[in-house]
N, CA, C and O atoms as a CHARMM CRD file, in Angstrom:
* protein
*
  300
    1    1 UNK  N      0.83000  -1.18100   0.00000 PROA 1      0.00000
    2    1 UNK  CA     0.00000   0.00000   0.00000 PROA 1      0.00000
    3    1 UNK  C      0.88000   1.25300   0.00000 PROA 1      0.00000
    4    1 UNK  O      0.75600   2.22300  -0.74600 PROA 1      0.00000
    5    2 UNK  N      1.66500   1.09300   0.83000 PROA 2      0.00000
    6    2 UNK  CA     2.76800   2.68200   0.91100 PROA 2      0.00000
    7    2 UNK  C      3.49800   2.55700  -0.76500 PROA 2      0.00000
    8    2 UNK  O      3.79900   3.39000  -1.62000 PROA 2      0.00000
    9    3 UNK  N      3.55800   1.43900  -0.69400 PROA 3      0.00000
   10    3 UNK  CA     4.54600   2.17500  -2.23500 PROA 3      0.00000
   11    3 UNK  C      4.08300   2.47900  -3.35800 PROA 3      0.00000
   12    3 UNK  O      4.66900   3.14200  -4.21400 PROA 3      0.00000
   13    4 UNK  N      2.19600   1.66800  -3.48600 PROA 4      0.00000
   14    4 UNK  CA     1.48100   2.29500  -4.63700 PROA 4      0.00000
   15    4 UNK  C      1.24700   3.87100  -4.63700 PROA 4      0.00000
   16    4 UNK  O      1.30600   4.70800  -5.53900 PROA 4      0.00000
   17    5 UNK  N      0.83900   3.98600  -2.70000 PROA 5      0.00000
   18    5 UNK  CA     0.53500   5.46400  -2.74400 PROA 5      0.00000
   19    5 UNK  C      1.82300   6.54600  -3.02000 PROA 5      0.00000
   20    5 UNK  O      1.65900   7.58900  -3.65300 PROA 5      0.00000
   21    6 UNK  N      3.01100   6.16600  -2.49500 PROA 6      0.00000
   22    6 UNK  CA     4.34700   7.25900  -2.62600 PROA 6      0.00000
   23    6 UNK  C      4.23300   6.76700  -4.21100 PROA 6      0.00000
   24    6 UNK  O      3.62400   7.74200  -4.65300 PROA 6      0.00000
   25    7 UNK  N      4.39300   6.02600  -5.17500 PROA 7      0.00000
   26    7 UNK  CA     4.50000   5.96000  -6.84000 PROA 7      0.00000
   27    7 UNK  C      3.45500   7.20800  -7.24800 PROA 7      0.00000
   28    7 UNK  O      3.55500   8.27000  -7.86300 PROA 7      0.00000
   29    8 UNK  N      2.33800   6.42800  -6.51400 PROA 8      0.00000
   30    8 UNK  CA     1.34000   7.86400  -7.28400 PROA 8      0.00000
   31    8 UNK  C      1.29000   9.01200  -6.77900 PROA 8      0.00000
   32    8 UNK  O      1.33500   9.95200  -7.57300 PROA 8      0.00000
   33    9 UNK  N      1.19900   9.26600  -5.52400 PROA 9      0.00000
   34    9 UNK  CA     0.68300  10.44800  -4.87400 PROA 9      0.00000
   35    9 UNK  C      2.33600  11.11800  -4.14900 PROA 9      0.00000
   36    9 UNK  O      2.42700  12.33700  -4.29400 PROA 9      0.00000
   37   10 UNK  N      3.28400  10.59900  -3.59100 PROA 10     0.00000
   38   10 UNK  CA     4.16200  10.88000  -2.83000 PROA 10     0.00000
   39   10 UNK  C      3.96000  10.51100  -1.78000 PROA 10     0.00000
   40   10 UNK  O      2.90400  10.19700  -1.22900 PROA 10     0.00000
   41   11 UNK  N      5.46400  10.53400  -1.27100 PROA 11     0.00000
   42   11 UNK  CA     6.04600   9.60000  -0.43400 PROA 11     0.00000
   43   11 UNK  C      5.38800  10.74100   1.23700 PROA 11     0.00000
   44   11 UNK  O      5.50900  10.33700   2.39300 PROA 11     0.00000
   45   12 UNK  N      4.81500  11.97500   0.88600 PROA 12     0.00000
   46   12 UNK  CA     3.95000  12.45000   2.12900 PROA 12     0.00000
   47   12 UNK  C      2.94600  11.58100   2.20100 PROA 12     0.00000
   48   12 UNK  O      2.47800  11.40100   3.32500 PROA 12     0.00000
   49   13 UNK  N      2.53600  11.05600   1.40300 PROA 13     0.00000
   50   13 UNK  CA     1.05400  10.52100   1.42000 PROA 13     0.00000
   51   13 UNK  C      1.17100   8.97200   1.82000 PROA 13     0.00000
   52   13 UNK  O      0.12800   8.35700   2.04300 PROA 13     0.00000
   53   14 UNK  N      2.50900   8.27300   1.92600 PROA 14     0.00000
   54   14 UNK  CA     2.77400   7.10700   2.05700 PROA 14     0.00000
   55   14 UNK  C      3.11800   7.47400   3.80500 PROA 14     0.00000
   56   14 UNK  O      3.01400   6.72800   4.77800 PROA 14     0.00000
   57   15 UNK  N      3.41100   8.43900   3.75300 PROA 15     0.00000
   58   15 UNK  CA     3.82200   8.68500   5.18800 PROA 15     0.00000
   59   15 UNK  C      2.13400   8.67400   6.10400 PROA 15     0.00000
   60   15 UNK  O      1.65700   7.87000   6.90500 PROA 15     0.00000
   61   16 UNK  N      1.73300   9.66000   5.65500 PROA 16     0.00000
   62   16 UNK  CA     0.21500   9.88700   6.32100 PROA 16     0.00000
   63   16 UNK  C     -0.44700   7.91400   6.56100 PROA 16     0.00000
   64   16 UNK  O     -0.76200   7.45500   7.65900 PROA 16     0.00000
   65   17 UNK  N     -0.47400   7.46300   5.80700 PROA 17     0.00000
   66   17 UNK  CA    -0.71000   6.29000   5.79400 PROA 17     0.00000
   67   17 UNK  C     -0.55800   5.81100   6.85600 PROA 17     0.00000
   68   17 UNK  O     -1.32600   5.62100   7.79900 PROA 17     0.00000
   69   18 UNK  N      0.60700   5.58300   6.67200 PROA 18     0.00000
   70   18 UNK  CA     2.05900   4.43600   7.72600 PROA 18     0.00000
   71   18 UNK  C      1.40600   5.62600   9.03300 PROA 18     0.00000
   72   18 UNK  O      0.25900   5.19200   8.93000 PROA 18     0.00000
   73   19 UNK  N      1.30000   6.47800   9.87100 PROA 19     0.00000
   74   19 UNK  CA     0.65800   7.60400  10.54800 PROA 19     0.00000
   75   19 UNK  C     -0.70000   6.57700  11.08600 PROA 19     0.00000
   76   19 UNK  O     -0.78500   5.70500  11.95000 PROA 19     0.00000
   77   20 UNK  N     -1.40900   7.00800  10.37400 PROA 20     0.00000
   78   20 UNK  CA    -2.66700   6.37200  10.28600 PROA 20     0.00000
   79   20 UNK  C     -3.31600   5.16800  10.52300 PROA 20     0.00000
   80   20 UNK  O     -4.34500   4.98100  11.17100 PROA 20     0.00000
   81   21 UNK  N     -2.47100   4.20400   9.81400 PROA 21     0.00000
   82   21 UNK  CA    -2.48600   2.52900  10.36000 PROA 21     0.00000
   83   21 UNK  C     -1.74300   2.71400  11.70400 PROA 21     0.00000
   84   21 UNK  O     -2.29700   2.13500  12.63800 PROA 21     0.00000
   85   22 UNK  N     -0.67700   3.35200  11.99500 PROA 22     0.00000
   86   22 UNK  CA    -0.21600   3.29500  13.34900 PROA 22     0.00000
   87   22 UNK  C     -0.77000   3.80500  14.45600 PROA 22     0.00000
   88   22 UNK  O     -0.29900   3.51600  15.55600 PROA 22     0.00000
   89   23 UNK  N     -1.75300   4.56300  14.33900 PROA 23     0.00000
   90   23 UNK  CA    -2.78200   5.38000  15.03900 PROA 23     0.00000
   91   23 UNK  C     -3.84600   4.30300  15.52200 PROA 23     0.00000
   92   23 UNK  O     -4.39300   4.17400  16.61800 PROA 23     0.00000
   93   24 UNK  N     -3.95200   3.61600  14.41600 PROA 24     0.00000
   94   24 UNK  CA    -5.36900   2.43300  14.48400 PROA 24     0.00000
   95   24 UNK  C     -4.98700   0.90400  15.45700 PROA 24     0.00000
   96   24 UNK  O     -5.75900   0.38000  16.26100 PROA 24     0.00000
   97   25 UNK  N     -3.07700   0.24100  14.97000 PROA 25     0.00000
   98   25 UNK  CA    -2.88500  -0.34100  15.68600 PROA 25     0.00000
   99   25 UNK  C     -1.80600  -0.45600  16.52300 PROA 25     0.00000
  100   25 UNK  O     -1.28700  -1.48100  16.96700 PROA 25     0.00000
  101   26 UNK  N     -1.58600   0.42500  16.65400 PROA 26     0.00000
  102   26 UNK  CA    -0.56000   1.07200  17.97000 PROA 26     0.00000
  103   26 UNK  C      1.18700   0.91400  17.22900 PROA 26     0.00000
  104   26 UNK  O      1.38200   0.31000  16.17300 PROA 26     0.00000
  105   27 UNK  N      1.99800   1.40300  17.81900 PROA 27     0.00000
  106   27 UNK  CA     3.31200   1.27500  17.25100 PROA 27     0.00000
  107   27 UNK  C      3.54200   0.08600  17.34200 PROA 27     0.00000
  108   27 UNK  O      4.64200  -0.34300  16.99600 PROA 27     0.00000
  109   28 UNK  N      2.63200  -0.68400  17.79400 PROA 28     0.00000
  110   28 UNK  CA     3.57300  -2.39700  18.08000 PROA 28     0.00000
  111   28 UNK  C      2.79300  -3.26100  16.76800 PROA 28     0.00000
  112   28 UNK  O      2.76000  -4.48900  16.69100 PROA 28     0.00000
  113   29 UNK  N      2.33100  -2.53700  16.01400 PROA 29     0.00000
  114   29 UNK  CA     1.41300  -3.08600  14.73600 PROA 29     0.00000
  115   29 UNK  C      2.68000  -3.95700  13.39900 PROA 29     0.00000
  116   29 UNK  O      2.47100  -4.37000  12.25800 PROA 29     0.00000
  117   30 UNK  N      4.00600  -3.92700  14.30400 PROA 30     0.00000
  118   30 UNK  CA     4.56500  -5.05600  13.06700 PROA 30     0.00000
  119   30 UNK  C      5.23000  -4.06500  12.04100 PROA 30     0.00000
  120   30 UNK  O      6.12900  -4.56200  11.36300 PROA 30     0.00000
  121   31 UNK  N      4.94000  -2.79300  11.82900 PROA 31     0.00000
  122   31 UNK  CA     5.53900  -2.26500  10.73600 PROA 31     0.00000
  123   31 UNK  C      7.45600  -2.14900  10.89300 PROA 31     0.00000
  124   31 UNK  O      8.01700  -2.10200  11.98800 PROA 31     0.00000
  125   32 UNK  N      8.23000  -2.12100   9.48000 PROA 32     0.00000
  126   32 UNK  CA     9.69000  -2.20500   9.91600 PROA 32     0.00000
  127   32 UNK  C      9.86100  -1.49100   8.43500 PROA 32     0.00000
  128   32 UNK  O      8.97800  -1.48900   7.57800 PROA 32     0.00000
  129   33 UNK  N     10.99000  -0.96700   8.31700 PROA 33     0.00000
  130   33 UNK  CA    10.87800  -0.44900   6.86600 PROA 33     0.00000
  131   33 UNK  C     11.21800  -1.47400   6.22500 PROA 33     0.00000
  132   33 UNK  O     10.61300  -1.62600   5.16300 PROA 33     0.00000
  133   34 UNK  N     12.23500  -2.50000   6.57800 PROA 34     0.00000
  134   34 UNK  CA    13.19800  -3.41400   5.50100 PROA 34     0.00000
  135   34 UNK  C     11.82100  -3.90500   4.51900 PROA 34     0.00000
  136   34 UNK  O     11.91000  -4.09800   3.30600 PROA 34     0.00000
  137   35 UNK  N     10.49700  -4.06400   5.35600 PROA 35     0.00000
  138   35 UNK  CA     9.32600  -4.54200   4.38000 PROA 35     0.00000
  139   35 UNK  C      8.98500  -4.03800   3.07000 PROA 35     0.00000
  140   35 UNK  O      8.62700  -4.74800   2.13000 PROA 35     0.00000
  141   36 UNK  N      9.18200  -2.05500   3.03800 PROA 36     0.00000
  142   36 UNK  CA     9.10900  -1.17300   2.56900 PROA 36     0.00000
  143   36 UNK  C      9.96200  -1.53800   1.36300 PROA 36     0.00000
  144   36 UNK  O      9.74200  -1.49400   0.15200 PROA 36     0.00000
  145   37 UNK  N     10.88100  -1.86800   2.00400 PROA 37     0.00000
  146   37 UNK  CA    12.24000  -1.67700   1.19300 PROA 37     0.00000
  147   37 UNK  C     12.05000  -3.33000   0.18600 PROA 37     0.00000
  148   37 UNK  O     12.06100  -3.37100  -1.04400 PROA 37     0.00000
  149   38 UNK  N     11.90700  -4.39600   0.99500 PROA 38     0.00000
  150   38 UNK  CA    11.62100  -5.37700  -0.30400 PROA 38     0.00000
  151   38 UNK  C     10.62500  -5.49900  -0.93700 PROA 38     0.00000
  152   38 UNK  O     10.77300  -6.33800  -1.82400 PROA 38     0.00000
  153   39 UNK  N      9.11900  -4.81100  -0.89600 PROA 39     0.00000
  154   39 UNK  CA     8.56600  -4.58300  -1.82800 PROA 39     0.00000
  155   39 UNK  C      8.99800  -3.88900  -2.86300 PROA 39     0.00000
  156   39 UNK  O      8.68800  -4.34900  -3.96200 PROA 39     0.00000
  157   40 UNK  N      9.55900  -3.01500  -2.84300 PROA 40     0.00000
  158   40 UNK  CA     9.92700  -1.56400  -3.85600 PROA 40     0.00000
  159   40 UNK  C     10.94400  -2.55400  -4.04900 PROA 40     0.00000
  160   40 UNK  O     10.26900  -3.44700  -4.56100 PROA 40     0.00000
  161   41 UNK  N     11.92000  -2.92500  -3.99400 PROA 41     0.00000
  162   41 UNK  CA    12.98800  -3.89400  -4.80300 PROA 41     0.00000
  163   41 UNK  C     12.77800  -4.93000  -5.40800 PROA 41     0.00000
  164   41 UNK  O     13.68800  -5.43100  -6.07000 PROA 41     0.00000
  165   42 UNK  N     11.27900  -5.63300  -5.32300 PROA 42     0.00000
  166   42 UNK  CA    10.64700  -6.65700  -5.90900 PROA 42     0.00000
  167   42 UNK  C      9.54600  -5.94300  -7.28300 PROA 42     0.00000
  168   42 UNK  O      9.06200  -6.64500  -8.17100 PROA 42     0.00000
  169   43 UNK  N      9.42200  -5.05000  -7.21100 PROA 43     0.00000
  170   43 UNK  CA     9.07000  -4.46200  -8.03600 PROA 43     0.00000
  171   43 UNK  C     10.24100  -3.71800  -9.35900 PROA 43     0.00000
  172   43 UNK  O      9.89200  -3.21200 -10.42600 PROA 43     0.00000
  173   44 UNK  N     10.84900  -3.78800  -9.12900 PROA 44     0.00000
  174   44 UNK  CA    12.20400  -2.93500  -9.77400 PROA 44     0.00000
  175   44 UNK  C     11.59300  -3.43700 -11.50600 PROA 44     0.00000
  176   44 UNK  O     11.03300  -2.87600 -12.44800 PROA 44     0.00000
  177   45 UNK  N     12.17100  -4.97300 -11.14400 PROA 45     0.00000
  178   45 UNK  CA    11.93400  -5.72100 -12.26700 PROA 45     0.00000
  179   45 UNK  C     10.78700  -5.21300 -12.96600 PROA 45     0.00000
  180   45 UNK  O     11.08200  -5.25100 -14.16100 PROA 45     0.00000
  181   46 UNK  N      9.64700  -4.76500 -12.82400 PROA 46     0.00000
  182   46 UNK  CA     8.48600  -4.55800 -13.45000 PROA 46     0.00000
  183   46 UNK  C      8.52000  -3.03100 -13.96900 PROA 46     0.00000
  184   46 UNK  O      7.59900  -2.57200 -14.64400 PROA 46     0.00000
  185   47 UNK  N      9.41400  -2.44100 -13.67800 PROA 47     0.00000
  186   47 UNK  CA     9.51700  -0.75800 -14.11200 PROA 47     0.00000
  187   47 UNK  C     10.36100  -1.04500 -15.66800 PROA 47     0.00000
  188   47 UNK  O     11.38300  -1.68700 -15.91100 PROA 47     0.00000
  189   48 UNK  N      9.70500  -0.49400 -16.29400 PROA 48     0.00000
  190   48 UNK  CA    10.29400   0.09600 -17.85900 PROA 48     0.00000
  191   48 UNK  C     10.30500   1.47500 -17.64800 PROA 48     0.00000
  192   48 UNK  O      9.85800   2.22700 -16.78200 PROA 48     0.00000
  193   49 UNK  N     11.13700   1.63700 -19.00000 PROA 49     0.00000
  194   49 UNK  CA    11.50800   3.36200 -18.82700 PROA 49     0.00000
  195   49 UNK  C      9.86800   4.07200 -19.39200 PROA 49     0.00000
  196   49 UNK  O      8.97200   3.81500 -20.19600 PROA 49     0.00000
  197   50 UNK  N     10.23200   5.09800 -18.35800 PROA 50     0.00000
  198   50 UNK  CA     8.75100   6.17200 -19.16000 PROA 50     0.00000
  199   50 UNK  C      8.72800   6.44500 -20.33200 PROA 50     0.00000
  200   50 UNK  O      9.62900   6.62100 -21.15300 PROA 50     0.00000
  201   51 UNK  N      7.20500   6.48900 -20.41800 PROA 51     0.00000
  202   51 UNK  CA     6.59000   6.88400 -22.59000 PROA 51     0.00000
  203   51 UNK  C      6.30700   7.67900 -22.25500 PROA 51     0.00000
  204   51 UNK  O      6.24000   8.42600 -23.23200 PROA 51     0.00000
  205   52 UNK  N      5.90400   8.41700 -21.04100 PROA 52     0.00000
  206   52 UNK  CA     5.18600  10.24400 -21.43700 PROA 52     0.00000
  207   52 UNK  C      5.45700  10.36600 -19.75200 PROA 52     0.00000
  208   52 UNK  O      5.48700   9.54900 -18.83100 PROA 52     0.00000
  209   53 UNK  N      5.58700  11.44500 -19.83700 PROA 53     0.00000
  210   53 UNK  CA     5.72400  12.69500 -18.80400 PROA 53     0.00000
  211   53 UNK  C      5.00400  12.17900 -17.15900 PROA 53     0.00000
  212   53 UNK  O      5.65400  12.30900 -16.12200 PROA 53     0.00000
  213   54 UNK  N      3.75800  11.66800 -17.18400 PROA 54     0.00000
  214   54 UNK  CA     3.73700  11.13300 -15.66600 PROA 54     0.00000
  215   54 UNK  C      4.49100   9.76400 -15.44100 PROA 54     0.00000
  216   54 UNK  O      5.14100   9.59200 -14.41000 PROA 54     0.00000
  217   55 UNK  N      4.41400   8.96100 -16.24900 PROA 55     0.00000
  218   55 UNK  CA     5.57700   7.42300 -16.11400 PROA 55     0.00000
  219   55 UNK  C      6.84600   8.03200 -15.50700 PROA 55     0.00000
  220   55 UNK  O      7.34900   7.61500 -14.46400 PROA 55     0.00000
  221   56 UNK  N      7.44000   9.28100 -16.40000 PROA 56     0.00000
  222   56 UNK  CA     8.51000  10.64700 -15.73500 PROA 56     0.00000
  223   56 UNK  C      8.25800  10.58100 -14.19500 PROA 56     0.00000
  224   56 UNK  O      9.09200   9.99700 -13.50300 PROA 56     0.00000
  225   57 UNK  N      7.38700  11.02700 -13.73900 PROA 57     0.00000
  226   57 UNK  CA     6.66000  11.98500 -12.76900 PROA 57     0.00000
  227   57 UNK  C      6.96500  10.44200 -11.67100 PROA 57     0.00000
  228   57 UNK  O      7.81500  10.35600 -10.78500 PROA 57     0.00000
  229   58 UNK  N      6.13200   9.54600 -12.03300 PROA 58     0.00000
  230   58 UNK  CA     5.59800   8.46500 -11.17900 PROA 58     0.00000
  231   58 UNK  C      6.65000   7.90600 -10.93400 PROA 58     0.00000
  232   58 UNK  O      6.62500   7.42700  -9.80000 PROA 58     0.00000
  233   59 UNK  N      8.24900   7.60900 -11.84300 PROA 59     0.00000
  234   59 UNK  CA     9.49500   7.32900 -11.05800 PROA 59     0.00000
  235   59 UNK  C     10.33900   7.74500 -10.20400 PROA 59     0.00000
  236   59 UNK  O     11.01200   7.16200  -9.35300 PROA 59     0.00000
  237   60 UNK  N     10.19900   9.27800 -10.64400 PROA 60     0.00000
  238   60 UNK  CA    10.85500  10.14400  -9.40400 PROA 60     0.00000
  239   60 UNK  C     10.43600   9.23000  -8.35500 PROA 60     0.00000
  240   60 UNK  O     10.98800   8.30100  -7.76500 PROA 60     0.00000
  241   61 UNK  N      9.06700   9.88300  -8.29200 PROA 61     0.00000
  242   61 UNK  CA     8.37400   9.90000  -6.96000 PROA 61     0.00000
  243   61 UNK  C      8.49100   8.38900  -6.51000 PROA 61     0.00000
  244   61 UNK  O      8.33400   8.25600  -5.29600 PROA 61     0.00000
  245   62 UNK  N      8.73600   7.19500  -7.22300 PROA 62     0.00000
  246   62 UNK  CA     9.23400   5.88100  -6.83200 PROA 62     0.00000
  247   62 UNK  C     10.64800   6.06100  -5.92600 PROA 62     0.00000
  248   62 UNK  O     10.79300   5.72400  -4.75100 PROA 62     0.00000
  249   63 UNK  N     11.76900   6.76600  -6.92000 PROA 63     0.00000
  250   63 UNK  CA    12.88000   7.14400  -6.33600 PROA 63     0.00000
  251   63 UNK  C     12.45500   8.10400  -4.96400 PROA 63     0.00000
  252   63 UNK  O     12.53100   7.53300  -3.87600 PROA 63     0.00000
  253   64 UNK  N     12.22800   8.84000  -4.97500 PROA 64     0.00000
  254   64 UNK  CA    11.70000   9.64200  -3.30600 PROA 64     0.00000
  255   64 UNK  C     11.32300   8.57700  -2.27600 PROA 64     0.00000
  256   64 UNK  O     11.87000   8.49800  -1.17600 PROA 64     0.00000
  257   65 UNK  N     10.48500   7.87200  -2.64400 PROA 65     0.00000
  258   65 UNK  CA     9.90500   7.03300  -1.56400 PROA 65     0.00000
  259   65 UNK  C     10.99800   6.01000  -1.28400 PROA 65     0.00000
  260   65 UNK  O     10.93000   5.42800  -0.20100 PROA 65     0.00000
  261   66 UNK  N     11.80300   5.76900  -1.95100 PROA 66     0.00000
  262   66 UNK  CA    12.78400   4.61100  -1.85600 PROA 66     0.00000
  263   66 UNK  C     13.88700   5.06500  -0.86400 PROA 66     0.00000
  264   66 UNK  O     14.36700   4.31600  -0.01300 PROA 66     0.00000
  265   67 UNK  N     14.25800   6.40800  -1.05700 PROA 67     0.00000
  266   67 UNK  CA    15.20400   6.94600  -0.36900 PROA 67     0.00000
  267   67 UNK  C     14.55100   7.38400   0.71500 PROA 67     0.00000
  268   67 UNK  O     15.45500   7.61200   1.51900 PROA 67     0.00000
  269   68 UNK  N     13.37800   7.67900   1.29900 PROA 68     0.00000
  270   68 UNK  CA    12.76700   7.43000   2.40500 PROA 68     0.00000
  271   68 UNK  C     12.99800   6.72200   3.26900 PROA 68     0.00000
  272   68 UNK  O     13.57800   6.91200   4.33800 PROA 68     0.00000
  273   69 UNK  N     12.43100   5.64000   2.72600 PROA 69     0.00000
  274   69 UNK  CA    12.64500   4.05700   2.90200 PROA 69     0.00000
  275   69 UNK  C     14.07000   3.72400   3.66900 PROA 69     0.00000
  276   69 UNK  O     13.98000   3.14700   4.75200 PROA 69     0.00000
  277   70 UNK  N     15.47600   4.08300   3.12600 PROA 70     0.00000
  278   70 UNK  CA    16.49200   3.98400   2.87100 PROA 70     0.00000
  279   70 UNK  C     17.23400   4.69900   4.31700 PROA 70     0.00000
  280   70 UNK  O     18.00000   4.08300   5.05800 PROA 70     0.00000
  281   71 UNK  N     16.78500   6.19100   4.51300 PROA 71     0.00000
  282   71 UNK  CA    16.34500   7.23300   5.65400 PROA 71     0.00000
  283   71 UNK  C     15.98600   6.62300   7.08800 PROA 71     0.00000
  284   71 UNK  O     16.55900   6.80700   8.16300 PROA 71     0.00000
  285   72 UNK  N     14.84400   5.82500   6.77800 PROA 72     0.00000
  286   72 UNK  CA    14.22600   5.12600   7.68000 PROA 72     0.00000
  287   72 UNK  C     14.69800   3.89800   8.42800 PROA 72     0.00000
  288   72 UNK  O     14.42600   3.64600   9.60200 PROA 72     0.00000
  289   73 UNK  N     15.41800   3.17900   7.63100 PROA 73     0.00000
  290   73 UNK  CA    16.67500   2.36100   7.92400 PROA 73     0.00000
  291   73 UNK  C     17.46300   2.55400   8.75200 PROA 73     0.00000
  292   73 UNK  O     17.56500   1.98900   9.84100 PROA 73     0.00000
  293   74 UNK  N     18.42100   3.79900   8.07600 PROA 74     0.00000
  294   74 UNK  CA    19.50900   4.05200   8.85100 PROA 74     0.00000
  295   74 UNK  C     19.43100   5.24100   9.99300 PROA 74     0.00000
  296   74 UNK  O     20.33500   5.76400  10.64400 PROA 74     0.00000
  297   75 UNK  N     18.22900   5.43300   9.98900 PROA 75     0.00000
  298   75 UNK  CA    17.95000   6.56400  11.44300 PROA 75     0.00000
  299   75 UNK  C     17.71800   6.01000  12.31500 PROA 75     0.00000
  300   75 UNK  O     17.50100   6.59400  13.37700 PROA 75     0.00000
């Protein structure tokens, strides 16, 4: 779910999320980033290069959320 929403919307909106589910089942709800992190690396394989301007748009914002991800790790 966080990485469809940071692809499309940004990695604020993946945040609000991860916020939100943690609100609902407390910080002890299981979340870790490394999860974060092997979805978005299991996906790699499935990215081709962009044909128009949001495919553009929608990798950044893949790259943002990844380095999040990455952030989140090592903090």
């Amino acid at each position: 779910m966080r990485q469809n929403l940071g692809g499309d919307f940004g990695t604020e909106v993946a945040d609000r999320f991860l916020d939100l589910y943690r609100s609902v089942v407390g910080d002890e709800g299981g979340y870790h980033p490394y999860w974060d992190l092997l979805d978005a690396a299991d996906s790699v394989p499935d990215l081709g290069p962009p044909v128009d301007a949001e495919d553009a748009a929608s990798l950044l914002r893949f790259d943002d959320y990844v380095a999040s991800v990455l952030a989140r790790l090592s903090g």
